[in-house]
C-alpha positions as CSV (number, residue, x, y, z in Angstrom):
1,X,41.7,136.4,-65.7
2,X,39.6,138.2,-63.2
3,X,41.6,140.1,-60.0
4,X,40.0,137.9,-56.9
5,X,38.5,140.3,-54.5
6,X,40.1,140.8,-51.3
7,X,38.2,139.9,-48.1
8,X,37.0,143.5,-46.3
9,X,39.0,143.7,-43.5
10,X,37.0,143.4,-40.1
11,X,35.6,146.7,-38.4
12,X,37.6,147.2,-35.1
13,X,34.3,147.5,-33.0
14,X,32.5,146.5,-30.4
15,X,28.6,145.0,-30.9
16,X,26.0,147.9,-30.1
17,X,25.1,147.1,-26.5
18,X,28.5,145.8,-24.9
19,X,31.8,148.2,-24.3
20,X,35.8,147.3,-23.1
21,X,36.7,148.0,-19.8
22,X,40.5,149.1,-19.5
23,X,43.3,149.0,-16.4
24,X,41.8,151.2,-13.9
25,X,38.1,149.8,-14.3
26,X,38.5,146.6,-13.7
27,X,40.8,146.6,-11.1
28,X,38.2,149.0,-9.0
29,X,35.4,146.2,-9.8
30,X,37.8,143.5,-8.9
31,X,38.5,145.5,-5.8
32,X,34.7,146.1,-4.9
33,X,33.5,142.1,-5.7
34,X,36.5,141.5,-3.4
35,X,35.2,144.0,-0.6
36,X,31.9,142.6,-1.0
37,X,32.4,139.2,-0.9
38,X,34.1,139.8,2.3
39,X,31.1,141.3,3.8
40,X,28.6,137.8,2.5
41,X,31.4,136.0,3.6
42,X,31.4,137.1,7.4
43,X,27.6,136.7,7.4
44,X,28.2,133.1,6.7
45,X,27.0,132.8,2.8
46,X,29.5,130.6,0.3
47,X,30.9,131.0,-2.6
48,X,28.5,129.7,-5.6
49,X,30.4,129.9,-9.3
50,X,27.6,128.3,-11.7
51,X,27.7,127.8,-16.2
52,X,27.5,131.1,-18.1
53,X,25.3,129.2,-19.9
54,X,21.5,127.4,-19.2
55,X,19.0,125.7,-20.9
56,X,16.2,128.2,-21.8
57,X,14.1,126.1,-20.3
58,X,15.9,126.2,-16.7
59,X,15.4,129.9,-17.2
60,X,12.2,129.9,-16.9
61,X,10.3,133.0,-17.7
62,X,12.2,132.9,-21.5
63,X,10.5,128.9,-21.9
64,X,9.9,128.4,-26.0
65,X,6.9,129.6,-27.0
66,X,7.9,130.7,-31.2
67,X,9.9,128.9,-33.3
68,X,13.0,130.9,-31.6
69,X,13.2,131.8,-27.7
70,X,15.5,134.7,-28.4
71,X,13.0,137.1,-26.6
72,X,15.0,139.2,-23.9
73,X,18.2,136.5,-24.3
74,X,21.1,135.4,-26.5
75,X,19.8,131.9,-27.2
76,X,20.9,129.2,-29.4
77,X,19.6,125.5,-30.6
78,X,22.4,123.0,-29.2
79,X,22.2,119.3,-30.8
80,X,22.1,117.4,-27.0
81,X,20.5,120.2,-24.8
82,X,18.0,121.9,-27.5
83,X,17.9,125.8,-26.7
84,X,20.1,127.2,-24.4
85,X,20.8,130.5,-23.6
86,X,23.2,133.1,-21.6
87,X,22.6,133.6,-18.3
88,X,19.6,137.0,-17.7
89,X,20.6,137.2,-14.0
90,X,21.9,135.0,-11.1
91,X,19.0,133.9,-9.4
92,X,17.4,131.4,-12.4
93,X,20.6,129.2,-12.3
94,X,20.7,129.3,-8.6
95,X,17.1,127.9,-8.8
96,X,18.4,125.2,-11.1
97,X,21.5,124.1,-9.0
98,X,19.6,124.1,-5.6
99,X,16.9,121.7,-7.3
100,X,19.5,119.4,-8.9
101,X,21.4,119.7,-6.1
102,X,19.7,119.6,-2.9
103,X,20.3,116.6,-1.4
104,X,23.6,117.5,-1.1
105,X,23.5,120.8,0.3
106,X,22.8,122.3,3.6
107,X,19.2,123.2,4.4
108,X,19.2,126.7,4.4
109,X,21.7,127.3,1.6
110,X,23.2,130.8,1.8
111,X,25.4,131.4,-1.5
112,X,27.2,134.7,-3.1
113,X,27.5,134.5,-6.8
114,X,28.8,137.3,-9.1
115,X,29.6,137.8,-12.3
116,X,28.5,138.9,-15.6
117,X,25.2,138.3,-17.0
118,X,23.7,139.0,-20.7
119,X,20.5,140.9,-21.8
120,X,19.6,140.5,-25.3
121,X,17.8,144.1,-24.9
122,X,18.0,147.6,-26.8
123,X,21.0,149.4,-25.1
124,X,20.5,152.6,-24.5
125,X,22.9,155.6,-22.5
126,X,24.1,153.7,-19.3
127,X,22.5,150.5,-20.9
128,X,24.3,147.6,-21.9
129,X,23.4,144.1,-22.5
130,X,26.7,142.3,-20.5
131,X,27.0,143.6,-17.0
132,X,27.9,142.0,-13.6
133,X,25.5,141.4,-10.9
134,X,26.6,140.5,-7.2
135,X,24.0,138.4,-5.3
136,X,23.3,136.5,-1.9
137,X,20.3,134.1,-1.5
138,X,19.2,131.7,1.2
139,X,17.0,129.0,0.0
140,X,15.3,127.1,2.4
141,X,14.6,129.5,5.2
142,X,10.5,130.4,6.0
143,X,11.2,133.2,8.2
144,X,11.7,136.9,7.8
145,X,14.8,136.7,10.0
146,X,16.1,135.5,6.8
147,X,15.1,138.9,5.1
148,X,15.7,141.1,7.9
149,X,19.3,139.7,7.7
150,X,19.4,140.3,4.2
151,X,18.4,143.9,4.7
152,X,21.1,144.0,7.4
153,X,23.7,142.7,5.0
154,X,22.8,145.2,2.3
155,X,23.7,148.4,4.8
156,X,26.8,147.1,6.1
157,X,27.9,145.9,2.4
158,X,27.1,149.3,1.1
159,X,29.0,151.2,3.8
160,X,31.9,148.7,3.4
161,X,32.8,149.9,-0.2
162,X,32.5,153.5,0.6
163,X,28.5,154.6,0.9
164,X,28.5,156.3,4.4
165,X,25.5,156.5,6.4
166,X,22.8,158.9,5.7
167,X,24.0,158.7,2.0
168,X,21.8,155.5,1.3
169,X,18.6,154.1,2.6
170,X,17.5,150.5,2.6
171,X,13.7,150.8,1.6
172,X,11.3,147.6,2.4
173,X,8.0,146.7,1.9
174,X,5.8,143.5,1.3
175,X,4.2,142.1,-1.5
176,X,1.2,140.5,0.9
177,X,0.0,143.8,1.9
178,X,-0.5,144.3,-1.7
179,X,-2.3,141.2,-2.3
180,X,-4.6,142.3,0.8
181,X,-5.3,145.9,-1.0
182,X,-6.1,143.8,-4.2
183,X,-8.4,141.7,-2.2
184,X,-9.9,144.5,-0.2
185,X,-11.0,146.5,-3.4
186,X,-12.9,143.0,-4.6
187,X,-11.0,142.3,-7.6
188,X,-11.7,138.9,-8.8
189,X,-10.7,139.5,-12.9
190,X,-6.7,138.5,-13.2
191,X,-6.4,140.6,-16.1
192,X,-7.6,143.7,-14.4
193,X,-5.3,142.8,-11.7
194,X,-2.4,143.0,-13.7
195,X,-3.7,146.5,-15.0
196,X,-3.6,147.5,-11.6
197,X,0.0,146.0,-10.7
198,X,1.3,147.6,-13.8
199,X,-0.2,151.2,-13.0
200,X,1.3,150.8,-9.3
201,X,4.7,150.4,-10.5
202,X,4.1,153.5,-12.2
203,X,3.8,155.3,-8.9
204,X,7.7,156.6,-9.1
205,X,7.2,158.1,-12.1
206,X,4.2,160.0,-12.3
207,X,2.9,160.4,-8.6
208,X,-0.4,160.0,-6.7
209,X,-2.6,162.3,-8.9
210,X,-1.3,160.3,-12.1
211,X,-1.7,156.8,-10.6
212,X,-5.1,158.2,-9.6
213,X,-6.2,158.7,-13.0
214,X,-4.7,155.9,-14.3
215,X,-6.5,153.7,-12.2
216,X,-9.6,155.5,-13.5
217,X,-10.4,156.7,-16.7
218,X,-6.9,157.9,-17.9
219,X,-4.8,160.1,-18.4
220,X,-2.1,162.8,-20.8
221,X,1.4,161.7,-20.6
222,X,4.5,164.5,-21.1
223,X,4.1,163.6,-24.6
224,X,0.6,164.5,-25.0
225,X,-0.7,160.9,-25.9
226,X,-3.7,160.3,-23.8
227,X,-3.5,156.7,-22.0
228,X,-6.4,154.8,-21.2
229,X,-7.0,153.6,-17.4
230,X,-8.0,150.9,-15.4
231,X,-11.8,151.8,-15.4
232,X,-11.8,152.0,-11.6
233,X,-14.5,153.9,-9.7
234,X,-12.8,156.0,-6.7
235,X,-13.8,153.7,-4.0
236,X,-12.7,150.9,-5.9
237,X,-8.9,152.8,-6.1
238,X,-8.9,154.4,-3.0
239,X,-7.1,151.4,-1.2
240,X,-4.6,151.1,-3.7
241,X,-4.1,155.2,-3.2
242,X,-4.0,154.7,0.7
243,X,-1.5,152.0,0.3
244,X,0.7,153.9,-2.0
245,X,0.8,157.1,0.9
246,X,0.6,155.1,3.8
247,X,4.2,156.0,4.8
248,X,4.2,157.9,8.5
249,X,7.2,159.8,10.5
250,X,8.1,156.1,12.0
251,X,7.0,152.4,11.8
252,X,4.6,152.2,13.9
253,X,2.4,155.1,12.3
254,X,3.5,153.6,8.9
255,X,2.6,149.9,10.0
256,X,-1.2,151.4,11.4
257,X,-1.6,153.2,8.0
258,X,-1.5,150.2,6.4
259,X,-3.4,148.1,8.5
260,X,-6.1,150.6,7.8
261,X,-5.6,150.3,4.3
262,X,-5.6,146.4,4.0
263,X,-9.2,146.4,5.8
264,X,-9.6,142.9,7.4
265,X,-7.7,140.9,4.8
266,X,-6.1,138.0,5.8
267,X,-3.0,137.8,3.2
268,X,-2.6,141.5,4.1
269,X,-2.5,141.2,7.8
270,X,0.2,138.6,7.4
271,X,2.4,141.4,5.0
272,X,1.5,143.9,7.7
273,X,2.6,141.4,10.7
274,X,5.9,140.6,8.4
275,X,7.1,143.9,8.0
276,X,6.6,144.8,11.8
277,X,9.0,141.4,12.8
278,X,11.7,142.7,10.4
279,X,11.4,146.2,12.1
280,X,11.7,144.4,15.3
281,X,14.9,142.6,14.1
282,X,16.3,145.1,12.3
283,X,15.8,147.8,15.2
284,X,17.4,145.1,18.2
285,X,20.5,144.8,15.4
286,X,21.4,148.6,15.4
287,X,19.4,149.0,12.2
288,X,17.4,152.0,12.5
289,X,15.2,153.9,10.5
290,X,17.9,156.1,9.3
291,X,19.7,153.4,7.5
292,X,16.6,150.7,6.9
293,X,12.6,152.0,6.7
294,X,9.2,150.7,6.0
295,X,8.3,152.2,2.9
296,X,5.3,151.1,1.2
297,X,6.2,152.9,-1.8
298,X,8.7,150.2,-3.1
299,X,6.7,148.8,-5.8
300,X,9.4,147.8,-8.3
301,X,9.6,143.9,-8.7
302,X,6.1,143.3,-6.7
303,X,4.8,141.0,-9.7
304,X,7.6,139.2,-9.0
305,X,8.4,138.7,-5.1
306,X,5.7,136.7,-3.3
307,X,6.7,138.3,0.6
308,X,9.2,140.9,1.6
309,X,10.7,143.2,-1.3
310,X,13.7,146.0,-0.6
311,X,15.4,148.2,-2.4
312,X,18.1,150.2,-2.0
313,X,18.8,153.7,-2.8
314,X,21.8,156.3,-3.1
315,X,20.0,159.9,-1.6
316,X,22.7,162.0,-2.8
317,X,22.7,164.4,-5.7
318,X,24.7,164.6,-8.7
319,X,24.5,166.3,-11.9
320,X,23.3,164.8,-15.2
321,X,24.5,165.3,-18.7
322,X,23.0,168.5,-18.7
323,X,24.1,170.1,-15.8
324,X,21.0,169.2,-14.0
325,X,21.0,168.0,-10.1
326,X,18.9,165.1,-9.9
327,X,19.3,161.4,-7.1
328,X,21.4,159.1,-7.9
329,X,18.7,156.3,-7.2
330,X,18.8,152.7,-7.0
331,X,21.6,150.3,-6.6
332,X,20.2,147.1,-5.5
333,X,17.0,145.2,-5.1
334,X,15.4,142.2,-3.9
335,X,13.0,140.2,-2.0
336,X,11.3,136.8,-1.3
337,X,10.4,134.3,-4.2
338,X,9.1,131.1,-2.6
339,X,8.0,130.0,-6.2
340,X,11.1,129.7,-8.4
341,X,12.8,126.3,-7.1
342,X,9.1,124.7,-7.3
343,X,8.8,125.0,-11.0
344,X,11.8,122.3,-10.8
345,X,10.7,119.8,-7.8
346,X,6.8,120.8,-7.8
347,X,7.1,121.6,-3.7
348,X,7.2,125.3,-2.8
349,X,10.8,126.1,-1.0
350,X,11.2,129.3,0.7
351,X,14.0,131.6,-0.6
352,X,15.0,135.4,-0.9
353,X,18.2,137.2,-2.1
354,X,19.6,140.5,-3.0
355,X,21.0,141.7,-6.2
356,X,23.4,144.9,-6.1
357,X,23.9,146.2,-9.5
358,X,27.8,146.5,-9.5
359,X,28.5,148.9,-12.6
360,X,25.6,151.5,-10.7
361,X,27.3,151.5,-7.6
362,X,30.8,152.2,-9.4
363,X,29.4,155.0,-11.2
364,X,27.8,156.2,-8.2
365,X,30.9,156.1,-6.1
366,X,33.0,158.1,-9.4
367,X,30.4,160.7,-9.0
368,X,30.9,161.4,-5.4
369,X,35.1,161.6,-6.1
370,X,35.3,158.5,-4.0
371,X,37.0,156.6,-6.6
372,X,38.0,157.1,-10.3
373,X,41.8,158.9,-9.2
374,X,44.4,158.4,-11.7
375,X,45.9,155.0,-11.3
376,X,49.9,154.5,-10.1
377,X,51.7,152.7,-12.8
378,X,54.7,150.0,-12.5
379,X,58.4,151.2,-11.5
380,X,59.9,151.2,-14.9
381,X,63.2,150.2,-14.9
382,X,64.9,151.8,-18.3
383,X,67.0,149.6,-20.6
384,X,70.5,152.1,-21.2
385,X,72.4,149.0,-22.8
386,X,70.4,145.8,-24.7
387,X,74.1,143.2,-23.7
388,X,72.9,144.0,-20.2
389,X,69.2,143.0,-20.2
390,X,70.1,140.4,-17.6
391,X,71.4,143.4,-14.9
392,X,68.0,144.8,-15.6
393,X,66.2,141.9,-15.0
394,X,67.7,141.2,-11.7
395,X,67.0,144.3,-10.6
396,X,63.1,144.1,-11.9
397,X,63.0,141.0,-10.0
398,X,64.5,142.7,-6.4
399,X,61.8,145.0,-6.9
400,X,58.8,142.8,-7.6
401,X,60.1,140.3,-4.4
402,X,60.1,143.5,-2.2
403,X,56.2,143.2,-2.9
404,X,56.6,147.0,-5.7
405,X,54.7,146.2,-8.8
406,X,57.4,147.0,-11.7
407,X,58.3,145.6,-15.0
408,X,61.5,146.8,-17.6
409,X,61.2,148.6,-20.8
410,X,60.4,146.0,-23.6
411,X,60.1,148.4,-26.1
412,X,63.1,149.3,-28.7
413,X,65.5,150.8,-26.5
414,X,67.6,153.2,-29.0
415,X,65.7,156.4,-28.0
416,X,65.9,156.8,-24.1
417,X,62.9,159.6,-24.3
418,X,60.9,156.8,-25.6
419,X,61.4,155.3,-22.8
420,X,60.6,157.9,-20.1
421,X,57.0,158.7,-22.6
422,X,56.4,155.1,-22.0
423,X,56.8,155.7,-18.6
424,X,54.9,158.5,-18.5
425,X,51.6,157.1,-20.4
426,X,51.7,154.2,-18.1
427,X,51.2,156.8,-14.9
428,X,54.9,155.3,-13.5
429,X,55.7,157.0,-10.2
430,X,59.5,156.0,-10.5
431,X,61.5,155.0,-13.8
432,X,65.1,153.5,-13.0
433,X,68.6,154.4,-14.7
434,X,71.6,152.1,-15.0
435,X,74.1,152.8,-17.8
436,X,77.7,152.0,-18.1
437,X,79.0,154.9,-16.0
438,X,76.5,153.8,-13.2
439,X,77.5,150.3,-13.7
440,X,80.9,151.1,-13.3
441,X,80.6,153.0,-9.9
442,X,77.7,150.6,-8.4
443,X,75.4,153.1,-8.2
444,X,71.5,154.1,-10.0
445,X,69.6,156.6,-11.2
446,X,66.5,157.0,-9.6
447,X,63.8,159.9,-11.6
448,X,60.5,160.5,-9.4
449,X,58.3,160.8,-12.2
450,X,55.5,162.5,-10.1
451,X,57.9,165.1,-8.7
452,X,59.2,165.6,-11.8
453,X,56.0,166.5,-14.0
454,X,54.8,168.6,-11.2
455,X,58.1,170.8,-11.0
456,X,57.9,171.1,-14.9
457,X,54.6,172.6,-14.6
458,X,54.9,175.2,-11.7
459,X,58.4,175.2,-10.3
460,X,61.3,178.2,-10.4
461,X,64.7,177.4,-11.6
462,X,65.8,177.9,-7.0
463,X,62.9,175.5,-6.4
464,X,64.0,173.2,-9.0
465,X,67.3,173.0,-7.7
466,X,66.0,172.3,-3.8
467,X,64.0,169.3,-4.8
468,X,65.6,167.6,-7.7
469,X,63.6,164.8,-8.8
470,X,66.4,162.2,-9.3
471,X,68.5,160.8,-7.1
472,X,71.5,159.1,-7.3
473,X,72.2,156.0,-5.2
474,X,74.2,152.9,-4.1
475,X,72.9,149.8,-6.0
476,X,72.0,148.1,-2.8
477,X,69.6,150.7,-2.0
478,X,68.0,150.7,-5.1
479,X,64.4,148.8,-3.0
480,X,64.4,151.3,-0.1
481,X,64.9,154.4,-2.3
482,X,61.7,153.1,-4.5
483,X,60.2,152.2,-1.5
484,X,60.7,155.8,0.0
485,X,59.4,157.9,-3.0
486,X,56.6,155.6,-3.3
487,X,55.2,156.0,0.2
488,X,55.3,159.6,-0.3
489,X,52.8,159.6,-3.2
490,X,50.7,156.9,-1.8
């Protein structure tokens, strides 16, 4: 008879695209959604917690258009709801609940959401397809005090978790004053409008000269491929060009540049007049240019935002992989989108949000030193006899009702160094010592870990012997002893 083939055991990895996050990371997210939340919080925006999950047709832009919508998302075919799919980002499902919703709810609606959202995308270095977004939206509020505030929120949210001023700027512009360029250089074809949207959003990456010439006949890339361009004549690009540079040494000379480069259209005048209200607003709140500036060159997202767009942006410099200084760059973006809750009640409703990109601003504030430390570990209290678990218990418990984070050795107790390694790989300030002698005489043994390891690596037998790194003491002072070695290190 034929052996039966075992079943290969499973690979112990995790799908291309996603990654584990251990002890120390998640607890320095958990303590930045915390610190943020508290910032939307005092600006008067609730809590919103909506379904991981939507129909593909709720999410709009990923609507069936092929046998199977799983362009850009992780969809599925459900047997009651047809396709559904993982959330992309935070602000489709807001659209949803506010439409299904919004007889209930407050008119403006101001809601924080966070949490993770999905990408069905190729990762790439820094890439991944699960990551956690952090957003605040008001639906329901025409005016640009409503992006002004947002703007507002943005700088004191990113000061709050550790960006000081003049490390960060707020950047704002307005997708109207582009739709006033568009209008001024007498484009009527929508396709060649989208040519021109798409070059324009090139303008970070390969300057004036290159959007020049990709506006026109073309240009090389770094590779060497030659791209063709828009077809535009000169005069036919030169508002988009003016528009692009318009940015003066303050508001008003940036606000007059563009008014020049709109000409006398309408929609543009509007986007001109926006821009100079939020200045106004901003600039009575304490929100000067050196924290929040008209900056026509925000282009990112303008196919997107019908009104006000910002960004913002870390200035400072770090080094890449390869040793190179380069800016850290943008954290967070946003803007006005009066056309997302219409495609569920058919009426236009006003609304604009910001998203800040969580896992960027982490790994910005690692690179500046501001976080990232080694993390302190429990107080591990060592287990000398097994018959007297209980004693050890009680005194794990003292601890942890004296507000010290602290656990006891669960491990097999036989080898006491086992027990201090343990200690050791969990970064424990303290371990704790009771064995029969000590039992006996009502006393503990207390090791300061941290002292310890850093006499072992540097100290003389004298110094050794002035600062010993254990202490022996009365079993009722076992908390304040802890509690004194612990405030040393903190």
């Amino acid at each position: 008879m034929a052996k039966e083939k075992k079943a290969p055991r499973p690979r112990a990895q995790t799908p291309k695209g996603f990654r584990d996050y251990f002890g120390t990371e998640v607890t320095e997210r958990a303590h930045m959604l915390h610190t943020i939340a508290g910032v939307y919080h005092r600006y008067g925006f609730e809590a919103l917690e909506s379904s991981a999950v939507e129909t593909v047709e709720a999410l709009g832009k990923f609507l069936p258009d092929v046998d199977r919508p799983n362009e850009g998302v992780f969809a599925w075919e459900d047997d009651d709801d047809g396709w559904v799919a993982l959330r992309y980002d935070l602000t489709a499902p807001l659209a949803r609940v506010y439409a299904q919703h919004r007889n209930d709810l407050p008119t403006p609606y101001r809601r924080y959401a966070m949490g993770p959202v999905w990408r069905n995308e190729k990762p790439g270095p820094g890439r991944f397809r699960q990551f956690y977004q952090c957003d605040a939206d008001t639906v329901g509020a025409p005016s640009v005090a409503a992006d002004a505030e947002i703007c507002a929120m943005l700088s004191d949210t990113l000061e709050e978790v550790g960006i000081p001023r003049g490390d960060y700027l707020v950047r704002v512009n307005n997708r109207k004053v582009l739709n006033g360029v568009l209008e001024t250089m007498g484009l009527s074809d929508d396709a060649q409008q989208q040519a021109v949207l798409r070059t324009i959003d090139k303008f970070d990456k390969v300057g004036e000269n290159g959007v020049r010439e990709l506006l026109g006949k073309g240009r090389l890339d770094a590779s060497g491929a030659y791209i063709d361009g828009v077809g535009l004549s000169d005069d036919q690009a030169a508002p988009v060009l003016a528009f692009l540079t318009s940015k003066g040494a303050d508001a008003s000379a940036t606000l007059a540049n563009l008014r020049a480069a709109i000409g006398g259209s309408a929609v543009g005048a509007e986007g001109v007049d926006e821009l100079e209200q939020i200045a106004t607003l901003l600039d009575a709140g304490g929100y000067g240019s050196s924290r929040i500036e008209i900056d026509p060159s925000v282009v990112r997202g303008l196919g997107y935002y019908t009104g006000p767009v910002f960004e913002a942006e870390l200035t400072f410099e770090i080094l890449d992989e390869k040793g190179r200084k380069r800016q850290f760059g943008s954290v967070s973006g946003g803007g006005r989108y009066d056309d997302l809750v219409k495609r569920f009640t058919g009426q236009s409703v006003p609304a604009t949000g910001v998203s800040i990109g969580v896992d960027r601003l982490l790994a910005a504030l690692r690179a500046k030193g501001r976080i990232g430390g080694a993390a302190q570990g429990p107080v591990v209290v060592t287990v000398m006899d097994k018959a007297r678990m209980a004693d050890y218990q009680a005194m794990v418990a003292e601890l942890r009702n004296a507000g010290i984070r602290a656990e006891v050795y669960l491990g097999n107790p036989k080898n006491f160094g086992n027990q201090l390694k343990y200690a050791d790989k969990r970064e424990s300030p303290v371990a704790v010592i009771e064995g029969g002698d000590e039992k006996e005489r009502g006393v503990v043994q207390i090791k300061d870990l941290i002292l310890g390891a850093k006499l072992a690596q540097n100290a003389s037998l004298e110094e050794w012997k002035e600062r010993p790194s254990q202490y022996e003491v009365p079993r009722d002072q076992l908390v304040a002893k802890v509690r004194e070695i612990l405030s040393q290190w903190a």
